[in-house]
N, C-alpha and C positions, 0 to 999 in steps of 0.2 A: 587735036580734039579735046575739049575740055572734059574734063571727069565728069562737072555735076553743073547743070542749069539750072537755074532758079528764075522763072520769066515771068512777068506781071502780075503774081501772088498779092490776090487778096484777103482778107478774113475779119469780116466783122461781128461781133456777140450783140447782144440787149444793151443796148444804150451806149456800144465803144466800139468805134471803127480801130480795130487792132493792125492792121494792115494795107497800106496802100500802096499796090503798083509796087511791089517789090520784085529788083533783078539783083544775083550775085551768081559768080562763075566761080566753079573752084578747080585748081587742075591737081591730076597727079601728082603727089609729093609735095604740095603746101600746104604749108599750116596758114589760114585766111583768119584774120579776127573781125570777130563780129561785136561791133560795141553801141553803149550807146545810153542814156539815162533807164532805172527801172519804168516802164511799162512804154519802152520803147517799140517793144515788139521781136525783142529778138528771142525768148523763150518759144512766143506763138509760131515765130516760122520755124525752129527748130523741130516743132513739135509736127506742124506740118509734114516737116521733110521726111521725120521720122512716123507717120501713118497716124499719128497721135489724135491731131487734127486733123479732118477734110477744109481745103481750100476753098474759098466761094466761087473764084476763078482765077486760072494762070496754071502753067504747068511744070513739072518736075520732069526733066533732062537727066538721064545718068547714058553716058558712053552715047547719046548723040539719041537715047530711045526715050519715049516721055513714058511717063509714070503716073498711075493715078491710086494710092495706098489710101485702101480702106482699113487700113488696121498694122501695127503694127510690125506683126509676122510677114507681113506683103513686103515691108520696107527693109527687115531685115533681109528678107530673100533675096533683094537687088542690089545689097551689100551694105547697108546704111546701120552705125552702129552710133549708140548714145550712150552717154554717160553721165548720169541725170546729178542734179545738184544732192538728190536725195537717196542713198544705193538700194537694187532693183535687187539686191543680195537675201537669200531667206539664214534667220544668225545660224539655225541651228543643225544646217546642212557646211561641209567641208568647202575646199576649194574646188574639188572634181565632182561633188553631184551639183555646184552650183552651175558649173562652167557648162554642163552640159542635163542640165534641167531639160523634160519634156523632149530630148533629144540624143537618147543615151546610146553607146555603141552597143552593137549587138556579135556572139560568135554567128558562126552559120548555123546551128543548132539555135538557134533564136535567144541564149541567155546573156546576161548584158556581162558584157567583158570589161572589168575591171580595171586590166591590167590594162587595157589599150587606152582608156580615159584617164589613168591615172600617169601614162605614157605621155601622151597627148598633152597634157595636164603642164606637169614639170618642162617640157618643152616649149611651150609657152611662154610659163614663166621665165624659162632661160633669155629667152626672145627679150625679155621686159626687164633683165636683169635683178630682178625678184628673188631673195631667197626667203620664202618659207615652208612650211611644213605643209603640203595637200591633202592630211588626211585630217586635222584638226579642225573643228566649227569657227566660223567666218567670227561669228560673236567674239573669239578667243583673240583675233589678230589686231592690231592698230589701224587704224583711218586707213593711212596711206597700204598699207598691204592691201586692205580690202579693194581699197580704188585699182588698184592694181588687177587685182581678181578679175573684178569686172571689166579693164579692157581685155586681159588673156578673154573675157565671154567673150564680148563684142570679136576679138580677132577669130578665136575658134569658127566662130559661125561666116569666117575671110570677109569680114569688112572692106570696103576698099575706100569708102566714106564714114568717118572716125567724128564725130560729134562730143567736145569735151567742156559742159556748163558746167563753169565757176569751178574746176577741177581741184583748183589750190585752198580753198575757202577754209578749209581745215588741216592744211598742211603747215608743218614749219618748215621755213625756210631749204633746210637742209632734203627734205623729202620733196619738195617745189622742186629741187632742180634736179633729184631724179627724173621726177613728171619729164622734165623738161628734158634730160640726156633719153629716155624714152622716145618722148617724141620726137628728137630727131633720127633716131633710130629707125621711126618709125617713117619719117619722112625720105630718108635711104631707102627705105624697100617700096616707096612706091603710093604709101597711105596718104589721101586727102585729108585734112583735120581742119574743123572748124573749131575755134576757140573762144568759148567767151568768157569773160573776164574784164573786173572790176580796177583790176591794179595796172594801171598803164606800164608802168616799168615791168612788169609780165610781160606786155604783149612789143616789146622793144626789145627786150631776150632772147623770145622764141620765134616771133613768127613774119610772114615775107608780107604780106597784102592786111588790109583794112579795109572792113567796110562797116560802115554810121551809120545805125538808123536812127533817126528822129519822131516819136509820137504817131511812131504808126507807118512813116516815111522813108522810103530812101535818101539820103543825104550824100553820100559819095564814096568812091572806093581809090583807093591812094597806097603804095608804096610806102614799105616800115623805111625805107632809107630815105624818101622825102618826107617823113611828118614830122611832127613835131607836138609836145605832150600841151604847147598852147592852142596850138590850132588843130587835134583832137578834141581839147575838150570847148573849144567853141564850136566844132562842128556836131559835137551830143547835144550840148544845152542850147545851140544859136543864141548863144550872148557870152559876154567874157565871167567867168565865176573866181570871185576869189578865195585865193588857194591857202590864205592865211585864215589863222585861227581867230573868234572872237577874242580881244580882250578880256582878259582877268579882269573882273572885276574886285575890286576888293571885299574884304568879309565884313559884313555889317559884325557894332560892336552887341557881345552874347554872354549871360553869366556861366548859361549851362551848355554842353557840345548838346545837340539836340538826341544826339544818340552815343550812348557810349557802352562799348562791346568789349568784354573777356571768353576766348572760347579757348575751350581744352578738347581738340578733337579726339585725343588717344589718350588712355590713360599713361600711357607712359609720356607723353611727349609735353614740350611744352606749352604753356599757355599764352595765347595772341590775345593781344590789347591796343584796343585802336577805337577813337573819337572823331565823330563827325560833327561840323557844326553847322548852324545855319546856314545857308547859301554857299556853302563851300563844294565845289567838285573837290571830290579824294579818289586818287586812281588805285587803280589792283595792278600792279604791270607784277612780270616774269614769264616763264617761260610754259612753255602748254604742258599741263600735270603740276605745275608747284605749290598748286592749292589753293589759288585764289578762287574759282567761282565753289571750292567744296567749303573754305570757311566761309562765304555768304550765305552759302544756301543751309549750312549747320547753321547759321544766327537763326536763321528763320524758321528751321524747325523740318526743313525741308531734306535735310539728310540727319542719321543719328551723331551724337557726339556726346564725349563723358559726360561734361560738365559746362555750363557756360552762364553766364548771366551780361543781361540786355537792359539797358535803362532809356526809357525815351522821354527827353527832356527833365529829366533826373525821377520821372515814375518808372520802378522796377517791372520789368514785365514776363508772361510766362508765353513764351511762344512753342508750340508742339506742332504746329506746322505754319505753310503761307499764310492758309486762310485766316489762324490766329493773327498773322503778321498784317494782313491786310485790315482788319478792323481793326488794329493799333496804329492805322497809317504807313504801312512799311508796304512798298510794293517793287516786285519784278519784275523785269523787262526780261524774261530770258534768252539765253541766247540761241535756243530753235524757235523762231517766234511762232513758226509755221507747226509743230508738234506742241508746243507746250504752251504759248501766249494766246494765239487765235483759234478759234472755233471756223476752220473756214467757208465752210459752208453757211454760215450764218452772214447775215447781212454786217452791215457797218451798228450800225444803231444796237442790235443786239451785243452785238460783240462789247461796243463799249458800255451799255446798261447792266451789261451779264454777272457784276455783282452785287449790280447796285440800283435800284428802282424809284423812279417819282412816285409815291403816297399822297395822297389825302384818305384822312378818317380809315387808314388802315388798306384801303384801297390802288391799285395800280391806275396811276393819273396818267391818262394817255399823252395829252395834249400837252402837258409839263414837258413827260420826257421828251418828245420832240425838239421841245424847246431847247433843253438841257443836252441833247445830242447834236444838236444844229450848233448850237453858243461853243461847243467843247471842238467839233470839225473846224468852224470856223477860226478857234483860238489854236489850232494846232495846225492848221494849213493843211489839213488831210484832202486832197485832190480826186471828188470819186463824184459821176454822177449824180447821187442823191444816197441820202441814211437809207434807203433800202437797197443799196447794191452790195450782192454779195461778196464777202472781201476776199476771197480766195482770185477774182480777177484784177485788182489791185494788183501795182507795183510793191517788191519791198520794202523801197521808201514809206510807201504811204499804209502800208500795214504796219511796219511800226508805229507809228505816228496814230495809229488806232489804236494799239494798244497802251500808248502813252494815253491818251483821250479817257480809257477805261478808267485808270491808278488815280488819274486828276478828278475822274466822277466818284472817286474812294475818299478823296483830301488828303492825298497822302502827304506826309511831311517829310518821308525820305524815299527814292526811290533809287533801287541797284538797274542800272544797263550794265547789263554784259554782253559783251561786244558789240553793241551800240548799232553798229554801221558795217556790218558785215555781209556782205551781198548787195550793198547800196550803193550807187551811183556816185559821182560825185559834186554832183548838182544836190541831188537828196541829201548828202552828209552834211554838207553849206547847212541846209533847213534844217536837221537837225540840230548843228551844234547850236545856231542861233536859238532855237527851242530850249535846249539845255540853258542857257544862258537869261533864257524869260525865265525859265523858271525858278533860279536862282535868286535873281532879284525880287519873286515874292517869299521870298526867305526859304525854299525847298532845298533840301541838302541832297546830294547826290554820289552815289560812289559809283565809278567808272570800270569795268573790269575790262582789259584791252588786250590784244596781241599785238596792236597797232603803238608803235615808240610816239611817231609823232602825234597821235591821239591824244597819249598819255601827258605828251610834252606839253602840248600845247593848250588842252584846256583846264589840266589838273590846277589846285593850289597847292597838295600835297600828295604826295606818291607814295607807297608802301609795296614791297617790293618783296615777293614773296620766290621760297626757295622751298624745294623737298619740305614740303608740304603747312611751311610756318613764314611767319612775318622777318626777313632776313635784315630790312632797314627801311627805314621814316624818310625821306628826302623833301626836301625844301629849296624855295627859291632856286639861286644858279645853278644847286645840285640835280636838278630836275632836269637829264640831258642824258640821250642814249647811250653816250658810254660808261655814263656811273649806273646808270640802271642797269645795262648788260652784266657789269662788272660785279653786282652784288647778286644776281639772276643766276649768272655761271658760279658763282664762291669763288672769282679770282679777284676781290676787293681788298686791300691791305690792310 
């Protein structure tokens, strides 16, 4: 008998059929991946499974009984446990009041027993192979601890349906395959795990089954030991994508770099100095914490720092934060586009008007900006019904690509993506980098901040490669190749 049915699930919003005719089985002790381009629809039926969403029709199978979760708490009670891309964790509560929030143990004397949640607690984590400390605030601990936390929640309340979106998305490498010796662990005792996930060599690691949605669609469900990472991704995109990077183009000829930066983040430490020039990608590669997205966002005024001086196109400039940066042409792409880029409740059109407005005679011109919002989606490939749909139902893909849309209604002359492509498909990365690459050619300069090698590799012209919290080496041409970057990333370079 299978664990969990998923039978003719449908679900459609204002202006986007999100779901059609969807069936997926999942049995005990698999880990099933669910994959598929951004606004494929695998978030929606997650969300479903999980009480998040009501279905328009189709039904939920757990242990052979259907299910109809209005909420949440209904889905938890029948064993269904998620793990959202964004943690469900409050910072400034411990590991054991988080784990058992709104569902505390009690003596028989009705006072809440401590020592049994704090028992409970550390058992858990044993279970998860986790060592930290459960009396110290969630704020205190690193990503992956916390991800952690939060499946000890999820198992606390005996999941037996384990739901884990983009789980890795902020892990390094080394904490991935914790994830990953977990979940087999977890697959030992018996736990169904749905998995989704953007990195195919992920889903070739951990997990037994596949299933494809396509634009709202079922697509097919196939065995990790018969696929194959070409015919994966023609069955997301239904066409062949190619997996190679746009050409470099070369760097038009420039007297002045269009921007050029000295920053002194500490007073004792030293001083980083690095030049961008016209149409040139410059990448930020090293290792997560070596400082790269903290000296961008000190250029920009966005975090504090001693001392620093910024010259764009050789005028001196005073940045004290973005918004200075942004009417100097300097603009963000950050890396939570969802907390810190987009407004999501706002439509498309606003989002990308939101610094910047069509006037006449002092006035908000309506009929312009439309214009100029329409000319900016259609020059950026942004994929949404119309400039009034709200962008929080958007793909990731295509919310970046709106917030690119924003910086270009700025005229910026330099624009920082960090981590660019992060939760994106790999149909959508194609569209981006070729974007990057348009915009290049009208002379836009770009620094790249990546975790990603081949990213870095492959669309930089120059790499700067940052360590314990400064610029450790400049790489160029042939040196621009995973092993010299690890090698100046870790301090084992000669």
């Amino acid at each position: 008998m299978p664990l969990l049915q998923l039978n003719g699930i449908n679900k459609s919003f204002p202006g986007v059929r999100a779901l059609n005719n969807i069936n997926l089985t999942l049995h005990a002790g698999e880990i099933h991946a669910l994959l598929g381009e951004n606004g494929a629809g695998k978030s929606t039926l997650m969300k479903i499974l999980s009480g998040i969403y009501q279905p328009d029709s189709g039904e939920i199978c757990i242990h052979d009984k259907t299910h109809q979760f209005a909420n949440y708490r209904q889905a938890i009670a029948a064993g269904v446990g998620i793990i959202f891309q964004e943690f469900s964790l409050i910072p400034g509560l411990n590991a054991v009041e988080n784990i058992f929030l709104n569902r505390e143990q009690r003596t028989p004397l009705g006072l809440m027993d401590r020592r049994a949640m704090r028992a409970r607690t550390q058992e858990l984590l044993a279970r998860l192979r986790v060592d930290l400390d459960p009396d110290i605030a969630v704020s205190h601990l690193s990503v992956a601890q916390q991800q952690f936390v939060e499946i000890a929640k999820a198992l606390a309340l005996d999941a037996q349906i384990l739901i884990l979106d983009e789980p890795t998305a902020t892990l390094t490498p080394g904490e991935a395959e914790h994830l990953f010796q977990v979940m087999r662990d977890l697959q030992q005792q018996g736990v169904g795990m749905l998995f989704i996930s953007h990195h195919l060599e992920e889903i070739f690691a951990v997990c037994d089954t596949i299933t494809v949605l396509r634009d709202g669609g079922y697509v097919g469900t196939t065995p990790v030991s018969e696929s194959s990472t070409d015919q994966l991704v023609k069955m997301m995109v239904g066409r062949q994508v190619e997996q190679n990077f746009p050409e470099k183009l070369p760097l038009p000829q420039a007297e002045l770099p269009i921007l050029d930066v000295k920053v002194q983040r500490h007073r004792q430490g030293p001083e980083d100095h690095f030049q961008v020039w016209p149409g040139e990608i410059l990448g930020f590669a090293g290792l997560v914490g070596s400082g790269r997205t903290e000296t961008a966002c000190a250029m920009l005024g966005a975090q504090d720092c001693w001392q620093k001086q910024v010259r764009l196109a050789g005028e001196p400039l005073r940045l004290r934060s973005p918004a200075d940066a942004l009417e100097k042409g300097i603009g963000l792409l950050p890396e939570n586009r969802k907390t810190e880029g987009l407004v999501l409740p706002f439509s498309v059109a606003r989002n990308i008007t939101l610094n910047r407005h069509a006037t006449r005679h002092g006035f908000l011109h309506h009929a312009r900006e439309r214009e100029v919002v329409r000319d900016l989606i259609r020059k950026v490939g942004v994929k949404t019904p119309s400039e009034d749909q709200e962008v929080n139902t958007l793909s990731g893909g295509n919310q970046q690509k709106v917030v690119i849309a924003r910086w270009l209604n700025n005229d910026c002359k330099v624009l920082i993506f960090d981590e660019p492509t992060r939760g994106i498909d790999v149909g959508a990365k194609a569209e981006i980098y070729q974007l990057m690459q348009q915009l290049t050619r009208k002379g836009i300069a770009i620094i790249v901040i990546s975790s990603e090698l081949p990213e870095i590799i492959g669309l930089c012209h120059r790499v700067l490669v940052f360590r314990d919290g400064h610029i450790a080496q400049e790489l160029t041409d042939e040196a621009i190749n995973a092993e010299t970057i690890m090698l100046h990333a870790t301090g084992n370079a000669s």
